[in-house]
C-alpha positions as CSV (number, residue, x, y, z in Angstrom):
1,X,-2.4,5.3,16.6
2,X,-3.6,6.2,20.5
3,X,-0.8,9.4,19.8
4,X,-2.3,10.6,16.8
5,X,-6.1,9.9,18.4
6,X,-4.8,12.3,21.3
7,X,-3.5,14.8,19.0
8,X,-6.6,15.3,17.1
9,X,-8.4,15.5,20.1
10,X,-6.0,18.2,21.3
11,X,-7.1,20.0,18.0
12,X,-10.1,22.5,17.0
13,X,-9.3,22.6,13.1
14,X,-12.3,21.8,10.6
15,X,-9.5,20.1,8.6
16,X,-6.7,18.0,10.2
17,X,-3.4,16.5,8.2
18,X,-0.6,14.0,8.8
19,X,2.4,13.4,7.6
20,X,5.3,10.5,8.2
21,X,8.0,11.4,10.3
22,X,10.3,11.1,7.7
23,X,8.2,13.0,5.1
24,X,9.4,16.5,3.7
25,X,6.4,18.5,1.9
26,X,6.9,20.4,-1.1
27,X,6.4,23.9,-0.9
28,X,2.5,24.3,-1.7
29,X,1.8,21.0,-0.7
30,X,-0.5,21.7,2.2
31,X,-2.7,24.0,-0.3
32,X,-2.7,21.8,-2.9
33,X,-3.9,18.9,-0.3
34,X,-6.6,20.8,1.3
35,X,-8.4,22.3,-2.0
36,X,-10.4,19.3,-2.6
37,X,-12.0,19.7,0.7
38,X,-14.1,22.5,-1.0
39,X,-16.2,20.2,-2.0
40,X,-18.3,18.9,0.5
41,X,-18.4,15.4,-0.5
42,X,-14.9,14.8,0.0
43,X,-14.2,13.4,3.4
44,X,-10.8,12.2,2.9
45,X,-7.8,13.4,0.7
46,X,-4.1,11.7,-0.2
47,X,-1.0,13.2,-2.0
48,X,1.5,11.9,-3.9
49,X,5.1,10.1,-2.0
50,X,7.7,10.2,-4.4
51,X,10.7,8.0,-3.0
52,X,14.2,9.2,-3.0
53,X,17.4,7.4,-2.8
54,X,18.3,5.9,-6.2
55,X,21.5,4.6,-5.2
56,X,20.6,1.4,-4.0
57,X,19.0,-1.7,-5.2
58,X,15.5,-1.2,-4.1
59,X,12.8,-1.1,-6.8
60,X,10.2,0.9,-4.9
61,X,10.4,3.3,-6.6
62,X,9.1,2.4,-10.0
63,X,5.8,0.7,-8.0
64,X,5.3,3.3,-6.5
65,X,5.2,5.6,-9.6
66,X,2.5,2.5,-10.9
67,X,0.4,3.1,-7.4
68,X,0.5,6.7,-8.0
69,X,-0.9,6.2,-11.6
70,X,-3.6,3.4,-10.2
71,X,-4.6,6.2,-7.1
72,X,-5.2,8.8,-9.6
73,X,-7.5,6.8,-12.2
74,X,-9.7,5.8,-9.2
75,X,-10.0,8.8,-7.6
76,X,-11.0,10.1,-11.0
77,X,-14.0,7.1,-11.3
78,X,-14.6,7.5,-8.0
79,X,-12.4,7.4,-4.5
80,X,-9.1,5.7,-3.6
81,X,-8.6,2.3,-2.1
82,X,-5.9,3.2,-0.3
83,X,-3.7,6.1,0.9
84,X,-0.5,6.3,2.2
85,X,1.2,8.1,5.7
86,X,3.4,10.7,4.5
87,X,1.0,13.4,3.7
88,X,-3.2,12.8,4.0
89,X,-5.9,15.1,5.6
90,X,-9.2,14.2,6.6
91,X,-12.1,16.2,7.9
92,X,-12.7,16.0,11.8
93,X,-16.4,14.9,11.2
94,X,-14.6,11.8,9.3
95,X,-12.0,10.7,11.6
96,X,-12.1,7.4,12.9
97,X,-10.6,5.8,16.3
98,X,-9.7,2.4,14.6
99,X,-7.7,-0.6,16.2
100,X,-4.1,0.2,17.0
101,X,-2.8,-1.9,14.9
102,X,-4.8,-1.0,11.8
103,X,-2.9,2.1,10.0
104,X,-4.4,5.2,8.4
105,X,-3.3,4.8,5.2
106,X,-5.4,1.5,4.7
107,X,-8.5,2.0,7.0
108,X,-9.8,5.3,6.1
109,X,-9.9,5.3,2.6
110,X,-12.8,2.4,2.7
111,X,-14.3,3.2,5.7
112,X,-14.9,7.0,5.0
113,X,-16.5,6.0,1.7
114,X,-18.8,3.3,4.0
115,X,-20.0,6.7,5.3
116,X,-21.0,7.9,2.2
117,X,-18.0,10.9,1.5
118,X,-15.3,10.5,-1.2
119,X,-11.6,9.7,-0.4
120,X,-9.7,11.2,-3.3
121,X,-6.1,11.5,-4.5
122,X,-4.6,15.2,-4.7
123,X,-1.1,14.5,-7.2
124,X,0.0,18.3,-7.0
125,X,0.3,17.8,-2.9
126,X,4.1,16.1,-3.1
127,X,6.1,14.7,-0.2
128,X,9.4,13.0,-0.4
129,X,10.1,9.9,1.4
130,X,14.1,8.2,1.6
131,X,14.1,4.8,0.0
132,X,14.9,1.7,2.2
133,X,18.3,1.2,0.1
134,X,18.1,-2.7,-0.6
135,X,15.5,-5.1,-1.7
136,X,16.0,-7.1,1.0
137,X,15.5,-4.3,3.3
138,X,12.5,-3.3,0.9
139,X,11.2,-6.3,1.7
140,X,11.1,-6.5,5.3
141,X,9.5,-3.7,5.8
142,X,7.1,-4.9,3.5
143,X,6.4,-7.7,5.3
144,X,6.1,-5.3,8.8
145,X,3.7,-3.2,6.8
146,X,1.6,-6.8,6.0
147,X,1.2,-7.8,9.4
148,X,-0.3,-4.7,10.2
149,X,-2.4,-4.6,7.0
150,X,-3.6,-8.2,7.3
151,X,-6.1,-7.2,10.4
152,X,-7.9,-4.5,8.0
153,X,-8.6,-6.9,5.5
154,X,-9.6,-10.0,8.2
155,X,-11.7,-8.3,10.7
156,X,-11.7,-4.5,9.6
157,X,-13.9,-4.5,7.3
158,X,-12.3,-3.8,4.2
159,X,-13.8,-6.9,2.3
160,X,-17.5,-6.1,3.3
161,X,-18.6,-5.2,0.5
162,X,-21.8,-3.7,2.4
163,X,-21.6,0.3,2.3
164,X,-19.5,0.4,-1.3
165,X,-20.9,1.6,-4.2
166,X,-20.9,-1.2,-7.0
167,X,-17.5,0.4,-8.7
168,X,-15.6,1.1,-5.8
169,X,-16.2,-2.7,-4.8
170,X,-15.2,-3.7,-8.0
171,X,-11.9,-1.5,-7.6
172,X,-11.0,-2.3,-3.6
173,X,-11.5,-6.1,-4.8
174,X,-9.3,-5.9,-7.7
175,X,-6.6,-3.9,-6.7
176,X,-6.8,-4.6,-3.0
177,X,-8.7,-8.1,-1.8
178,X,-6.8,-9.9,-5.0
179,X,-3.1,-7.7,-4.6
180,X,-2.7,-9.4,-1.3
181,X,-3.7,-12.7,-2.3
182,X,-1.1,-13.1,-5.1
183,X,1.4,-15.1,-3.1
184,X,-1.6,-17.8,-3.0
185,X,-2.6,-16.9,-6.8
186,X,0.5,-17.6,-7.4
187,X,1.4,-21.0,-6.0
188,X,-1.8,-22.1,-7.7
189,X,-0.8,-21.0,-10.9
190,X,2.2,-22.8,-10.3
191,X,0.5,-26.1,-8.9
192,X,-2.0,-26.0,-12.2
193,X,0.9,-25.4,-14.3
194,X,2.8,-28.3,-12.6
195,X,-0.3,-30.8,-13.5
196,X,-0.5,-29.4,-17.2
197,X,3.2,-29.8,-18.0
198,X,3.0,-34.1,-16.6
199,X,0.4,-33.9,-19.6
200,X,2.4,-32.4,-21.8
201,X,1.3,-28.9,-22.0
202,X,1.8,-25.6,-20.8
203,X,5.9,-25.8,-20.9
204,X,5.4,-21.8,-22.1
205,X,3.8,-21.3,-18.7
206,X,6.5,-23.3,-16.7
207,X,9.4,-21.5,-18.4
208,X,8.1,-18.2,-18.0
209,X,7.5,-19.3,-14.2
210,X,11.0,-20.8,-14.0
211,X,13.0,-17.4,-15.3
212,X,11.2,-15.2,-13.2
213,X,12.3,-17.3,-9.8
214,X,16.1,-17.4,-11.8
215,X,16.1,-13.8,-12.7
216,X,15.2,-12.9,-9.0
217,X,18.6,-14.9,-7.9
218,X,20.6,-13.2,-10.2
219,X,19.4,-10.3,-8.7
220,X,21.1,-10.5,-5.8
221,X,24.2,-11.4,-7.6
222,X,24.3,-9.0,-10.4
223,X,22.9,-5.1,-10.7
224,X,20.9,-5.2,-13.6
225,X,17.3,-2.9,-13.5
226,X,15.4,-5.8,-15.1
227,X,16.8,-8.5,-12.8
228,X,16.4,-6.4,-9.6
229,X,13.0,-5.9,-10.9
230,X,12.5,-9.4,-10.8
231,X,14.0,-9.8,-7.5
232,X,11.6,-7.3,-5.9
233,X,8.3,-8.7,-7.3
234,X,9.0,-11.8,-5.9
235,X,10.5,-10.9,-2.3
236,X,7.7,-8.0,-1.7
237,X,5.1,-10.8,-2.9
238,X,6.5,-13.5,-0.8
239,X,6.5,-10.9,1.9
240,X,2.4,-10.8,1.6
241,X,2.7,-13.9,2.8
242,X,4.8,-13.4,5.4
243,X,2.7,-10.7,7.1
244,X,0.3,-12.8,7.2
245,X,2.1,-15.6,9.0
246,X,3.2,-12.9,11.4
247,X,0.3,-11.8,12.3
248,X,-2.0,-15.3,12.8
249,X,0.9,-16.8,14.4
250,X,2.4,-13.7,16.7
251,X,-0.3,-11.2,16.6
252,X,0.6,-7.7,15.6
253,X,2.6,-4.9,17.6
254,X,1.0,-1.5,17.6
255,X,4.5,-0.2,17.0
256,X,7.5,0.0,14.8
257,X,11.3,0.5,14.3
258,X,12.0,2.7,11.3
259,X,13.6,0.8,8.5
260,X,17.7,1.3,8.3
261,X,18.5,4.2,5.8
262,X,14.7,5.4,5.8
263,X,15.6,8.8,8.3
């Protein structure tokens, strides 16, 4: 964070972008990522990642094609929730100097709408990003990317609702605030469904709980989409969690080793 602060600095553009190191743009990319900026009101703008490297058994991919959907229907109502590091711009008047820990990608969106500008999603400015090739891998990374994430959402304000307009608080709580509390939503749905089946009810509930967790170990066995599908969900939830963990119990680094197979 400190590097890309002294960069900007170092910088006399009206219009500054970022990109991953790992990122390759499209050609047009930049132009298509910039034009929003003609409109004044726009403070902050995203493009899409599309993830390469089919070969293994990460599932990122098809998320990420779901994000990519979610990113354009609120930028569309009104501003994104969340960007991502491979290829973003943001007006000098807008950038911020946040905690070192705290990423881009996460802080800006919400805090540049806080300051009364949009943050909006540009799809026809693509970058290409390799794939972490395994879930497991997938899911460590994940869980790197949590512990980092976690401070925004504790003590960087994303959950103050103060500054949001009513929609985009409905939207950062829905598909923020209650996305990173589904390892807890979940062991409570478990724990209620636990209760209801000693009565005698809910057995639908337990068995559809119970085949998820089995078809996630057979994913690691056995190379079928809809069972490595399974196995994702539940190791990139679990790894919510995790990040968490890692960051009340360790604190966060403000750097990172690159996933294996991501360069």
């Amino acid at each position: 964070m400190r590097a890309q602060d002294a960069a900007v600095a170092a910088t006399a553009g009206e219009l500054i972008a970022f990109s991953d190191a790992n990122a390759r743009w499209e050609p047009g990319a930049l132009r298509a990522l910039l034009a929003p900026f003609a409109d004044p009101a726009v403070g902050y703008v995203c493009g899409r990642v599309r993830f390469v490297n089919e070969a293994g058994t990460n599932q990122e991919g098809a998320y990420w094609r779901f994000e990519m959907w979610q990113r354009e229907n609120e930028s569309a109502l009104a501003s994104v929730t969340a960007g991502n590091g491979a290829i973003y711009a943001v007006r000098r008047s807008a950038y911020l100097h946040v905690d070192a820990v705290m990423g881009h990608d996460l802080s800006f969106p919400f805090n540049i709408v806080k300051r009364g500008l949009r943050a909006v999603y540009a799809p026809a400015a693509e970058a290409t990003e390799k794939m972490v090739p395994s879930i497991e891998g997938e899911g460590a990374r994940k869980r790197r990317m949590m512990s980092h994430a976690w401070p925004i959402v504790l003590r960087g304000g994303l959950v103050d609702p103060r500054g949001y307009p009513p929609l985009y608080a409905l939207m950062v709580l829905s598909h923020r605030v209650l996305r990173y509390a589904t390892p807890l939503l979940h062991l409570l749905a478990a724990l209620a469904t636990l209760v209801l089946v000693a009565r005698g009810r809910a057995r639908a509930a337990a068995l559809a709980q119970a085949s998820l967790m089995a078809a996630a170990a057979a994913g690691g066995r056995v190379r079928s989409r809809p069972l490595l599908l399974a196995r994702y969900y539940v190791l990139t939830t679990a790894s919510l969690a995790a990040g968490l963990y890692d960051h009340l119990r360790h604190g966060t680094d403000a750097g990172w080793e690159a996933p294996e197979g991501t360069r």
